[in-house]
N, CA, C and O atoms as a GROMACS GRO file, in nm:
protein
  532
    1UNK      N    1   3.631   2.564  -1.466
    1UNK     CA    2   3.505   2.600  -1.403
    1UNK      C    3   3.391   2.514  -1.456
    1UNK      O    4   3.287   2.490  -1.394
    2UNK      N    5   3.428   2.465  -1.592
    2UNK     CA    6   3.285   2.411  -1.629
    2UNK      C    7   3.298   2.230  -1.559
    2UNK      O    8   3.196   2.168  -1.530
    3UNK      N    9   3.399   2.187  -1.547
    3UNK     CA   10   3.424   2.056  -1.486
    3UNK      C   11   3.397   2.095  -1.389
    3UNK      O   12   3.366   1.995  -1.325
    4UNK      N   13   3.385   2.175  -1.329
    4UNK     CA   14   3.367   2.157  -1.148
    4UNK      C   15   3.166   2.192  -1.100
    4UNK      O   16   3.103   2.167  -0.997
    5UNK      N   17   3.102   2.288  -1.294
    5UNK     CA   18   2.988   2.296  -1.246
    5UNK      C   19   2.879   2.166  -1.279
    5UNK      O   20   2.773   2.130  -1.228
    6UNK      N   21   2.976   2.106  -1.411
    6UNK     CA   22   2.909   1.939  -1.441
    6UNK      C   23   2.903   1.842  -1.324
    6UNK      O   24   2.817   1.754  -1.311
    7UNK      N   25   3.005   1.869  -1.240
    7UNK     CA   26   3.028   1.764  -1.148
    7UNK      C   27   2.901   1.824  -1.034
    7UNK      O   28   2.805   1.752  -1.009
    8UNK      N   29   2.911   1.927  -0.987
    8UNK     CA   30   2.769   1.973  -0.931
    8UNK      C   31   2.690   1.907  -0.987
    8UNK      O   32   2.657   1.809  -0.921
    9UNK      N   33   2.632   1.919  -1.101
    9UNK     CA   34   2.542   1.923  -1.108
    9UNK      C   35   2.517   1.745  -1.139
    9UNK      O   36   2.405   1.708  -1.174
   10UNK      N   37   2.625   1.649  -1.124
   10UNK     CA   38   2.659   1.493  -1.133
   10UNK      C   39   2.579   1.449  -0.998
   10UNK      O   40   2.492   1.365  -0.977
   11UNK      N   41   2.650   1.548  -0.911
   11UNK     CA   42   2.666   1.521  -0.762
   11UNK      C   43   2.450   1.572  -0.754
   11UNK      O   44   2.364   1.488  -0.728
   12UNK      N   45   2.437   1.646  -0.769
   12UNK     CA   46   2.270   1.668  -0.740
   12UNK      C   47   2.186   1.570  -0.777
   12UNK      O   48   2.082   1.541  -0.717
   13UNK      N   49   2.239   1.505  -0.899
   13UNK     CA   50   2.147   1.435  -0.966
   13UNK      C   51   2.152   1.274  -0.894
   13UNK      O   52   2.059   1.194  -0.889
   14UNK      N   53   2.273   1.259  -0.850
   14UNK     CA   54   2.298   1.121  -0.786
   14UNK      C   55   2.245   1.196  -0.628
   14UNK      O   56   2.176   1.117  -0.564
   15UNK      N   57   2.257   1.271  -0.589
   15UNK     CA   58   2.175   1.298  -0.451
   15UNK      C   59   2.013   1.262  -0.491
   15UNK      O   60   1.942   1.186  -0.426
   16UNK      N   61   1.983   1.320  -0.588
   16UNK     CA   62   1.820   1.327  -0.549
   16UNK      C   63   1.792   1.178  -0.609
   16UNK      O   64   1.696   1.128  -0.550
   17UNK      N   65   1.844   1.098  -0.702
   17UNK     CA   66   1.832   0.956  -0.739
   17UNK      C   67   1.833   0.866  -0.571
   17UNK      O   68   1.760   0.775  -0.533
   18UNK      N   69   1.933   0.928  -0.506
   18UNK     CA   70   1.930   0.811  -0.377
   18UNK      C   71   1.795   0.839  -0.279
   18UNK      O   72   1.730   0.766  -0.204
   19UNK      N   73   1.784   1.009  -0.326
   19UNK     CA   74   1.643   1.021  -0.226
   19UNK      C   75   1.502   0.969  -0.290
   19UNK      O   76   1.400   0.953  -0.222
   20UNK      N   77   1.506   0.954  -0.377
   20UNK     CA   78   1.407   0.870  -0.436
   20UNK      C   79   1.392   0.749  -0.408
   20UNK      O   80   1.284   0.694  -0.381
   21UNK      N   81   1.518   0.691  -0.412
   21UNK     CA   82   1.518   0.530  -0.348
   21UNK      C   83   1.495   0.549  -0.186
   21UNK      O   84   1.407   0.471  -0.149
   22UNK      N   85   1.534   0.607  -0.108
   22UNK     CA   86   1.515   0.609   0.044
   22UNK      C   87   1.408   0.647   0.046
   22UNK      O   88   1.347   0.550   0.093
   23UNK      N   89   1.293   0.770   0.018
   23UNK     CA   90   1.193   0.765   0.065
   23UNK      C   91   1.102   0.718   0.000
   23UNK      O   92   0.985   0.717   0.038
   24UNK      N   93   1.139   0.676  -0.100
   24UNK     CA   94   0.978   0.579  -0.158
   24UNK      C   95   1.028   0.399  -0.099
   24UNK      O   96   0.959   0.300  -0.123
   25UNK      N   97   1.110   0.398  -0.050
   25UNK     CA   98   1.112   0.271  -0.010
   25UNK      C   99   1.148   0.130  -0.122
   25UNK      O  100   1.115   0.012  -0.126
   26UNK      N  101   1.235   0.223  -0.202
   26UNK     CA  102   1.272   0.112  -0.294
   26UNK      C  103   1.380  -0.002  -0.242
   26UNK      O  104   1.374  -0.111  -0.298
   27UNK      N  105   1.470   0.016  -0.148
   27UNK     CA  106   1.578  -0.010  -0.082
   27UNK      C  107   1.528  -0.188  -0.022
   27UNK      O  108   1.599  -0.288  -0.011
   28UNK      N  109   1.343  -0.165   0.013
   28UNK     CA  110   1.323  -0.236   0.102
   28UNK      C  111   1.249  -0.377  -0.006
   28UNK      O  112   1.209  -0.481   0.045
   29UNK      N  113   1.244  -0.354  -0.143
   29UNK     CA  114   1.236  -0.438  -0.189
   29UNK      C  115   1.071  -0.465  -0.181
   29UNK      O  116   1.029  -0.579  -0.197
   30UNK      N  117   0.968  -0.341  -0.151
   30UNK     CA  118   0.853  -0.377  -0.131
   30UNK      C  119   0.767  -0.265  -0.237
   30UNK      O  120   0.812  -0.170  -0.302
   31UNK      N  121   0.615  -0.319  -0.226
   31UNK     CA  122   0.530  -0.267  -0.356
   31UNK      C  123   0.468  -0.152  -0.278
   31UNK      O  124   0.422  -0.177  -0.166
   32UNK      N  125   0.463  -0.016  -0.332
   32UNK     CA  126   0.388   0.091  -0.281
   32UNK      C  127   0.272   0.156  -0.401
   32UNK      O  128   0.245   0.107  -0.510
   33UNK      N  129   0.236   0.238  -0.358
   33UNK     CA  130   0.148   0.292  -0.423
   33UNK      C  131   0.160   0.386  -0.554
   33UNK      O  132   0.233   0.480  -0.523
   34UNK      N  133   0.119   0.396  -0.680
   34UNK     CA  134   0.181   0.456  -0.770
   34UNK      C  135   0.249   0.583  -0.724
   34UNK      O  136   0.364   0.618  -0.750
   35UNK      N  137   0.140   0.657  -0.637
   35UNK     CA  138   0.148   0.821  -0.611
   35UNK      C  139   0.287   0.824  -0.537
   35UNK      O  140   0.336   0.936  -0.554
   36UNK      N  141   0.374   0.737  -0.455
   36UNK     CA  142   0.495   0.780  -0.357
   36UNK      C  143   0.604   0.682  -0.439
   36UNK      O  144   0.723   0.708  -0.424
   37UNK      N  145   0.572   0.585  -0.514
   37UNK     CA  146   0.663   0.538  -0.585
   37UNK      C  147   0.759   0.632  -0.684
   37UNK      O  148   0.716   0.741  -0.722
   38UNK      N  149   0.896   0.584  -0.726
   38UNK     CA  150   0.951   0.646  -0.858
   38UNK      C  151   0.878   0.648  -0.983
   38UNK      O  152   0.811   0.551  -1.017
   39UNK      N  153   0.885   0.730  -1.038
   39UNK     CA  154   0.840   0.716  -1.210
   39UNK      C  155   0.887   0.626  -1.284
   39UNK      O  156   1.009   0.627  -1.301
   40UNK      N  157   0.820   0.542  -1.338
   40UNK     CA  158   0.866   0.423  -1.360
   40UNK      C  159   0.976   0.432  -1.493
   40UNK      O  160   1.043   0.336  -1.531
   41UNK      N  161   0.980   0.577  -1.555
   41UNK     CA  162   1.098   0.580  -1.658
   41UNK      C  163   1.220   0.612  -1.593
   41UNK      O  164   1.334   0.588  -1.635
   42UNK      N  165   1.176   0.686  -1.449
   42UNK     CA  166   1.356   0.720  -1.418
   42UNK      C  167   1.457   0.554  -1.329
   42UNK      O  168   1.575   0.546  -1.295
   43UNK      N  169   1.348   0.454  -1.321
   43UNK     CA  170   1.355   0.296  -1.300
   43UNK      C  171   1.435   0.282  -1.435
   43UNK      O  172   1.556   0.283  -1.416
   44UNK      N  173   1.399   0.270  -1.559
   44UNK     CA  174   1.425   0.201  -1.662
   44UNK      C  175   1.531   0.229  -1.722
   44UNK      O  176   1.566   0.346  -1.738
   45UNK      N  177   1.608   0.115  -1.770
   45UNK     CA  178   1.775   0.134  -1.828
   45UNK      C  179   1.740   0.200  -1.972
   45UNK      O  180   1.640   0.195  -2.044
   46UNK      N  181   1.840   0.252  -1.980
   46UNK     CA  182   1.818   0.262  -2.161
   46UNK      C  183   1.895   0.160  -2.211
   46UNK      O  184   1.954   0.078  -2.140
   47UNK      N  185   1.897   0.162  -2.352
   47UNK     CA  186   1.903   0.038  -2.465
   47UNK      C  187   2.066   0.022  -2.436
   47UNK      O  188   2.115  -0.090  -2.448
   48UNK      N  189   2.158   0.143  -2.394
   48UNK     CA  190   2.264   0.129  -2.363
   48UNK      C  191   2.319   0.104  -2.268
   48UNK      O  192   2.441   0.105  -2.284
   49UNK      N  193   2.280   0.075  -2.145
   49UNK     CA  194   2.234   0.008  -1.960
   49UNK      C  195   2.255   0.149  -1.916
   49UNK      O  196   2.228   0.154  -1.796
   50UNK      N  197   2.274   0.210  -1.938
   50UNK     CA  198   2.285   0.349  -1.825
   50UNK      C  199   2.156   0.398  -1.775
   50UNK      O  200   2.042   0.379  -1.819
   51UNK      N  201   2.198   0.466  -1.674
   51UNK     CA  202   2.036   0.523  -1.621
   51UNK      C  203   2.013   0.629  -1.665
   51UNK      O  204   2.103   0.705  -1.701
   52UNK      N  205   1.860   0.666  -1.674
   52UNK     CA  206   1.812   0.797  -1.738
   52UNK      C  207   1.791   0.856  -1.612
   52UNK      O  208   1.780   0.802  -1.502
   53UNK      N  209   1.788   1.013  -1.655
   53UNK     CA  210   1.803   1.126  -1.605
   53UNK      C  211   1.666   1.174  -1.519
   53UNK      O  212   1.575   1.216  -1.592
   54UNK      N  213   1.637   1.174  -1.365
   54UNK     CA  214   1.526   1.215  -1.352
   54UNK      C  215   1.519   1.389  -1.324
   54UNK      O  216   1.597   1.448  -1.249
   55UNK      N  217   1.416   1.449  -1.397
   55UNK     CA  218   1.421   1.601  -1.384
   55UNK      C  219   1.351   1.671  -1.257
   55UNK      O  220   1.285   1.613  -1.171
   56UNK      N  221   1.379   1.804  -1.263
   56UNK     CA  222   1.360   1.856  -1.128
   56UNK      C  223   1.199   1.845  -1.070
   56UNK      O  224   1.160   1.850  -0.953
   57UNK      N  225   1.129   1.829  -1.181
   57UNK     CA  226   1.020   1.874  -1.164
   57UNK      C  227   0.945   1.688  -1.122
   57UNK      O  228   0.844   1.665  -1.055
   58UNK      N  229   1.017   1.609  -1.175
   58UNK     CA  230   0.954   1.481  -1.089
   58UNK      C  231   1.026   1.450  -0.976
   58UNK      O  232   0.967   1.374  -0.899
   59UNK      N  233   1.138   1.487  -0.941
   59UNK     CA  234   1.183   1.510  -0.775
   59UNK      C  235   1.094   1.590  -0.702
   59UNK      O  236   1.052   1.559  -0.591
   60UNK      N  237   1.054   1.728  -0.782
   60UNK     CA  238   0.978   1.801  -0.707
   60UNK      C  239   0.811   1.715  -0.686
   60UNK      O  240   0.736   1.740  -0.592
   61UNK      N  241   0.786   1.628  -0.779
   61UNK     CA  242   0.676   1.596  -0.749
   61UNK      C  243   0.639   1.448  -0.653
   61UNK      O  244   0.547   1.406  -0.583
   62UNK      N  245   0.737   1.415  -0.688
   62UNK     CA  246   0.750   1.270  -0.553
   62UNK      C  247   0.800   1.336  -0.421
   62UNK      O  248   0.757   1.298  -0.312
   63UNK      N  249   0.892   1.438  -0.433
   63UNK     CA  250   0.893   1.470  -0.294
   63UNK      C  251   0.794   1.530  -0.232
   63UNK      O  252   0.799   1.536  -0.109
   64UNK      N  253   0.689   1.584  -0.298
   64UNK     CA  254   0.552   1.673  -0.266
   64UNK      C  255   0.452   1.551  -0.224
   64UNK      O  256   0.381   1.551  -0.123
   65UNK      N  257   0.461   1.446  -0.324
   65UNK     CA  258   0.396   1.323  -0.268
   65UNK      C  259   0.377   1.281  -0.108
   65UNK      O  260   0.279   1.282  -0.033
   66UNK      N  261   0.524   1.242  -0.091
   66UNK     CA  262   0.617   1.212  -0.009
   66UNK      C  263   0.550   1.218   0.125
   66UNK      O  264   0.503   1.135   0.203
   67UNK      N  265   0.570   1.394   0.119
   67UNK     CA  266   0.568   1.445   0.227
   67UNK      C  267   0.447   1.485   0.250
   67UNK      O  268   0.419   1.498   0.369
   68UNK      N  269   0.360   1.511   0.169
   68UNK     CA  270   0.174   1.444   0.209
   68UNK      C  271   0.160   1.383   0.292
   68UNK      O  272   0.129   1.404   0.409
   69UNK      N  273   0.196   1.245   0.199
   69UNK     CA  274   0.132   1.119   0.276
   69UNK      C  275   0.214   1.158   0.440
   69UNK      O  276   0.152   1.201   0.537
   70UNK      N  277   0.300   1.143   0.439
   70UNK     CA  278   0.350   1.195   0.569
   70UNK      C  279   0.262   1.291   0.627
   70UNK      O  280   0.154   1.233   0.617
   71UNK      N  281   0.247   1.363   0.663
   71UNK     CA  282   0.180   1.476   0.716
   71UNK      C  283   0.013   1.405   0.710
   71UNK      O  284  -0.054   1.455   0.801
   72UNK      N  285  -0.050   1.326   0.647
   72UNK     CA  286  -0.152   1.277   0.690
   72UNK      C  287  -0.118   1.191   0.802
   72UNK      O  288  -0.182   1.202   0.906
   73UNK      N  289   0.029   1.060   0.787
   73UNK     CA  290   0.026   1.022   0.928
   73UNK      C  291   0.075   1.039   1.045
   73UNK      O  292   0.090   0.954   1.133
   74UNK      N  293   0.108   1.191   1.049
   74UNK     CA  294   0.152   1.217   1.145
   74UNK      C  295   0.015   1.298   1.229
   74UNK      O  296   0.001   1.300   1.351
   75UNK      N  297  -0.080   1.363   1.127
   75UNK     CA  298  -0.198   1.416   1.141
   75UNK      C  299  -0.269   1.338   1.258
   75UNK      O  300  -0.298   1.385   1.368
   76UNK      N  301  -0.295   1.200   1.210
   76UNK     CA  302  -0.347   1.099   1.232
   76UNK      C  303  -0.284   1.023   1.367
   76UNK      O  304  -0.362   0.973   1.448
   77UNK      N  305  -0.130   1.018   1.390
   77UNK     CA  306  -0.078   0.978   1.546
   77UNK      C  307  -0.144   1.116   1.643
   77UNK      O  308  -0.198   1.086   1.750
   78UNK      N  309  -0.139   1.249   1.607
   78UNK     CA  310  -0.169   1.369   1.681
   78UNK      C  311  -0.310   1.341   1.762
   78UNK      O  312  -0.326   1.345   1.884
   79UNK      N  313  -0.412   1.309   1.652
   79UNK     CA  314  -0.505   1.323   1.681
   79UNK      C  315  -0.547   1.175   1.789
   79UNK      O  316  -0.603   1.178   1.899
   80UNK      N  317  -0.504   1.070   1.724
   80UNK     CA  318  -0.520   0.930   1.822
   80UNK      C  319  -0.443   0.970   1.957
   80UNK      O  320  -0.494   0.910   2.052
   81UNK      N  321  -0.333   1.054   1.997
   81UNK     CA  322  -0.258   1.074   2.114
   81UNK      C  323  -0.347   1.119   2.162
   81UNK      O  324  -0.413   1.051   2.241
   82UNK      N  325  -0.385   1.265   2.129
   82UNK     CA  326  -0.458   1.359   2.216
   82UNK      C  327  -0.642   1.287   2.251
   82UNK      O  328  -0.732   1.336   2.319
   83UNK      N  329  -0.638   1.155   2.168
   83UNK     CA  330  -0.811   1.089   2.211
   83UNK      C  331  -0.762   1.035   2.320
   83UNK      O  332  -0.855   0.995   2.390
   84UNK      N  333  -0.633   1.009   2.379
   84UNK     CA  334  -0.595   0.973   2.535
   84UNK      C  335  -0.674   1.076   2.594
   84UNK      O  336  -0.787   1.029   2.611
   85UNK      N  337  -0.671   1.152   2.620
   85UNK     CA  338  -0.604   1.285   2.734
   85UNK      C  339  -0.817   1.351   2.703
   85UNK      O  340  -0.890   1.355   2.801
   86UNK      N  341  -0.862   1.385   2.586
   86UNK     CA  342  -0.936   1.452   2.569
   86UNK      C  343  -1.044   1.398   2.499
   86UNK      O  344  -0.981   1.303   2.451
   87UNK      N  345  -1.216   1.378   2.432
   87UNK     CA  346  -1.320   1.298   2.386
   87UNK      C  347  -1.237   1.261   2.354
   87UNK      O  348  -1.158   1.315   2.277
   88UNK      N  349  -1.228   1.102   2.428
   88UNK     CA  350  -1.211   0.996   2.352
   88UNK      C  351  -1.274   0.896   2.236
   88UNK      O  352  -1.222   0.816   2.158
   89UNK      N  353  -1.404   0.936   2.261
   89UNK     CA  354  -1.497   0.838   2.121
   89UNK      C  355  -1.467   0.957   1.995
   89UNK      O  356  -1.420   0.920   1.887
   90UNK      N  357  -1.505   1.126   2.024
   90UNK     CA  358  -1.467   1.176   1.902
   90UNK      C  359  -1.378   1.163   1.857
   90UNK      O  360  -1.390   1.135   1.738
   91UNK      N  361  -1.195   1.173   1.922
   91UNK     CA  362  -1.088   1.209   1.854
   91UNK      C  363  -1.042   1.039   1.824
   91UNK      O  364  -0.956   1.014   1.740
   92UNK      N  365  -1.114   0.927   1.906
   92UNK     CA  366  -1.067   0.826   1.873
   92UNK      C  367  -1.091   0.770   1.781
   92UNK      O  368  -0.992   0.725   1.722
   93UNK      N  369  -1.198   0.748   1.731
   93UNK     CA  370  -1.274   0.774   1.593
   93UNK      C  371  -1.209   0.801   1.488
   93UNK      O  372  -1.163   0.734   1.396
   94UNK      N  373  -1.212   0.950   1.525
   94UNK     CA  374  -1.121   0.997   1.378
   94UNK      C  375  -0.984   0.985   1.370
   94UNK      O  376  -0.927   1.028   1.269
   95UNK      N  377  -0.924   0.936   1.458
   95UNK     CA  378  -0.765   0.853   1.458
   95UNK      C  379  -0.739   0.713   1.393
   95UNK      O  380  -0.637   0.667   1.343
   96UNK      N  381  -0.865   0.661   1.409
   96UNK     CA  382  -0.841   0.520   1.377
   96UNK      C  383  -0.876   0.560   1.187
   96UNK      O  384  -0.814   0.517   1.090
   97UNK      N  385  -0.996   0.659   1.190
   97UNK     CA  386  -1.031   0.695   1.032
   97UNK      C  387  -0.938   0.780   0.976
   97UNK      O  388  -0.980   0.805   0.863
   98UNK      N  389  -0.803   0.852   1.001
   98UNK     CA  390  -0.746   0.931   0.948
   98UNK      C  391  -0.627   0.811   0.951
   98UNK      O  392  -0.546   0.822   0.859
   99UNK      N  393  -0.605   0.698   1.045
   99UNK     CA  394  -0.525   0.606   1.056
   99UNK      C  395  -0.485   0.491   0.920
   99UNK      O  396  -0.381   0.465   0.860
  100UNK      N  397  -0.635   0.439   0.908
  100UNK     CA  398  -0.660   0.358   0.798
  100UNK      C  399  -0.637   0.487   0.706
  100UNK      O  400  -0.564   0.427   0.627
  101UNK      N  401  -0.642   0.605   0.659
  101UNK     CA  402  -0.620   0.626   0.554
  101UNK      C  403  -0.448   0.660   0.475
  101UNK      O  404  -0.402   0.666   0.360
  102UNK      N  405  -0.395   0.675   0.622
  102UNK     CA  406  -0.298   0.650   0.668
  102UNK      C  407  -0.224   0.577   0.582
  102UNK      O  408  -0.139   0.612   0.501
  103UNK      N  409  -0.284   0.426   0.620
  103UNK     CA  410  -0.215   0.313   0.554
  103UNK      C  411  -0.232   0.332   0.434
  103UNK      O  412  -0.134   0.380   0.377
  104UNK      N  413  -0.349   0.307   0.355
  104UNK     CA  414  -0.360   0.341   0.266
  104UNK      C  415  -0.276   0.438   0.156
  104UNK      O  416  -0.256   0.393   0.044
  105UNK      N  417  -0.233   0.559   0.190
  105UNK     CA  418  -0.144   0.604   0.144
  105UNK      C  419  -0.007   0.588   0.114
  105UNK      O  420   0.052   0.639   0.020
  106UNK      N  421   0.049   0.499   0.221
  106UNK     CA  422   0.181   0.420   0.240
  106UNK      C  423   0.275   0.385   0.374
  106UNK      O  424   0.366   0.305   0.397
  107UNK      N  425   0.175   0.529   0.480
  107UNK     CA  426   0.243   0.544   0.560
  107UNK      C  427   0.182   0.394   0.699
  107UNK      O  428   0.161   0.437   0.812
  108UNK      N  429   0.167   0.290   0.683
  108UNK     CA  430   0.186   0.156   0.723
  108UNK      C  431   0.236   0.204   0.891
  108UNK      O  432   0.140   0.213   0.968
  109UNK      N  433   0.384   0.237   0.957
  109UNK     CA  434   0.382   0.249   1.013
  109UNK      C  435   0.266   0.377   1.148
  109UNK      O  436   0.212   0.366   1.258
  110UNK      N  437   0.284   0.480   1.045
  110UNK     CA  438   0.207   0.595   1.169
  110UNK      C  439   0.053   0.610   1.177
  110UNK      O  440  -0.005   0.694   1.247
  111UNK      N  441  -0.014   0.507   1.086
  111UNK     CA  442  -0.138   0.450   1.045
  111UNK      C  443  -0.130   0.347   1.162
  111UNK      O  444  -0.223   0.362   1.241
  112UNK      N  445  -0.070   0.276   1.185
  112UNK     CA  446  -0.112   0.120   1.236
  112UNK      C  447  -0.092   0.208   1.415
  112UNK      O  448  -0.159   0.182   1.515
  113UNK      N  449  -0.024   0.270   1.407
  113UNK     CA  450   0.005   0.321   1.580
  113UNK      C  451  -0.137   0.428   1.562
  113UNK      O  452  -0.219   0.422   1.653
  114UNK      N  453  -0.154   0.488   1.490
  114UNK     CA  454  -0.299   0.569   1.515
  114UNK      C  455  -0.400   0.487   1.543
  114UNK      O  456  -0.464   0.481   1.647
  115UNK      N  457  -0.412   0.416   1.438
  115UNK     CA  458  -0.527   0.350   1.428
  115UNK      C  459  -0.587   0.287   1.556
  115UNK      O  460  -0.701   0.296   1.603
  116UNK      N  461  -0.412   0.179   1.626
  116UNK     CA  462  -0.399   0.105   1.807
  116UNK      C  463  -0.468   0.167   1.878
  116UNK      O  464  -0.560   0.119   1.943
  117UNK      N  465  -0.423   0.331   1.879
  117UNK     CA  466  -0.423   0.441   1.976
  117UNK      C  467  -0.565   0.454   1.987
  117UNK      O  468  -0.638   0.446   2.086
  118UNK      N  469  -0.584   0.471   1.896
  118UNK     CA  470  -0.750   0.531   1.857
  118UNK      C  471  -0.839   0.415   1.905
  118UNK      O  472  -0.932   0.448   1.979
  119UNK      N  473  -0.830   0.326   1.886
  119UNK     CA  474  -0.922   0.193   1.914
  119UNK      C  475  -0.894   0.138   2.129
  119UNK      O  476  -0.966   0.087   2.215
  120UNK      N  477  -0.760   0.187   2.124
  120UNK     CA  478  -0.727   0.191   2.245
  120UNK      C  479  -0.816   0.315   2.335
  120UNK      O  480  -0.891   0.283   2.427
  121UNK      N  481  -0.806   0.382   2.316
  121UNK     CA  482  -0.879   0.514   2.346
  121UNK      C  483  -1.033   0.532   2.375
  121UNK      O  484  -1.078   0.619   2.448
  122UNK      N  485  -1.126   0.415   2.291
  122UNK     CA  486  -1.223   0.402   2.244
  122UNK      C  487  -1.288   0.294   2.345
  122UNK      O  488  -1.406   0.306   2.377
  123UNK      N  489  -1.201   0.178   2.402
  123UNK     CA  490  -1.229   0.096   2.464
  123UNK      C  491  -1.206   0.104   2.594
  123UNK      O  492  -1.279   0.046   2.675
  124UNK      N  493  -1.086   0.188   2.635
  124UNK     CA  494  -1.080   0.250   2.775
  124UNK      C  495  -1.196   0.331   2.776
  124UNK      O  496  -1.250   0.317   2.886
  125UNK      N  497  -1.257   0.407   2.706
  125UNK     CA  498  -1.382   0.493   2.737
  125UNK      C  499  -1.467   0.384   2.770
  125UNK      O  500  -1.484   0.358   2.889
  126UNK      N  501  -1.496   0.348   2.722
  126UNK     CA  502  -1.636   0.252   2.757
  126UNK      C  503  -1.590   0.128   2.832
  126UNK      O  504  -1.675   0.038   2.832
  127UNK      N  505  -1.476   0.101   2.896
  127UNK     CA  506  -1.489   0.033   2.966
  127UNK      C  507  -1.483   0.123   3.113
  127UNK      O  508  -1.556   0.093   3.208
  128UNK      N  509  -1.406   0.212   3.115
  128UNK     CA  510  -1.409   0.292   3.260
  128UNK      C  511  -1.537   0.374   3.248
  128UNK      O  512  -1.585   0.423   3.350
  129UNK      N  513  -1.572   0.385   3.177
  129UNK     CA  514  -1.722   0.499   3.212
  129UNK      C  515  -1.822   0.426   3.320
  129UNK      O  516  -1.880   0.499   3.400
  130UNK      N  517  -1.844   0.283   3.325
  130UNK     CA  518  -1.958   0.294   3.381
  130UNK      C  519  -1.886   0.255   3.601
  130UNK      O  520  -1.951   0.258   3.706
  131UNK      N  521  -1.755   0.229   3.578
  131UNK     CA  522  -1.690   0.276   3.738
  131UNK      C  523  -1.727   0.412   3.766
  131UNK      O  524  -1.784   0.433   3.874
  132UNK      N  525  -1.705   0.509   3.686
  132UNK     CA  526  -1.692   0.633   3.702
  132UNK      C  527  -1.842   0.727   3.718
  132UNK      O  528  -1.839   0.839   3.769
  133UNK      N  529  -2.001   0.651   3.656
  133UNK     CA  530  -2.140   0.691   3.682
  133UNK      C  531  -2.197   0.692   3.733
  133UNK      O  532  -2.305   0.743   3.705
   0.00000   0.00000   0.00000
């Protein structure tokens, strides 16, 4: 029983090590921001090459990261969609400003489509308004 609860608990620790690399984007070989990056000790070999151990509570805290920054850019596509359909200078506005912050945080892709949206949104207004007065 105790070999089968070590190996659990082998198997968790190499799960949440790969989710660290997949969602902070280590895989892709590119520089992010301290806050969604790994901790830079559970990166570092020890003196004996093996890898150190990352604990629950910095999984729990990069994945809390994580999924922030997420939820700002998804915040941020919501609001640039709906500046189609509804005020376009207000909601476009704050699509392109919740967009850039977007990036800023890491999320690059759902930032750069807000941001389009929003600026898109902004220029169809004022270019069809004055057909339409």
């Amino acid at each position: 029983m105790k070999e089968d609860n070590s190996l659990h608990t082998a198997t968790k620790e190499r799960f949440q090590k790969e989710q660290l690399r997949v969602e902070s984007g280590l895989d892709l070989k590119e520089e992010y921001a301290a806050e969604i990056a790994a901790p830079p000790r559970a990166l570092n070999r020890s003196a004996y090459g093996a890898e150190s151990s990352v604990s629950d509570e910095e999984v729990g805290e990069l994945v809390e990261a994580v999924t922030r920054n997420k939820a700002v850019g998804y915040v941020a596509l919501f609001v640039a969609l709906a500046s189609l359909f509804v005020w376009p200078v207000l909601l476009g506005i704050s699509g392109v400003i919740l967009g850039v912050i977007a990036v800023v945080m890491g999320n690059k892709a759902l930032g750069g489509w807000s941001i389009a949206l929003g600026l898109l949104a902004v220029a169809a207004y004022f270019l069809l308004v004055p057909f339409y007065a």
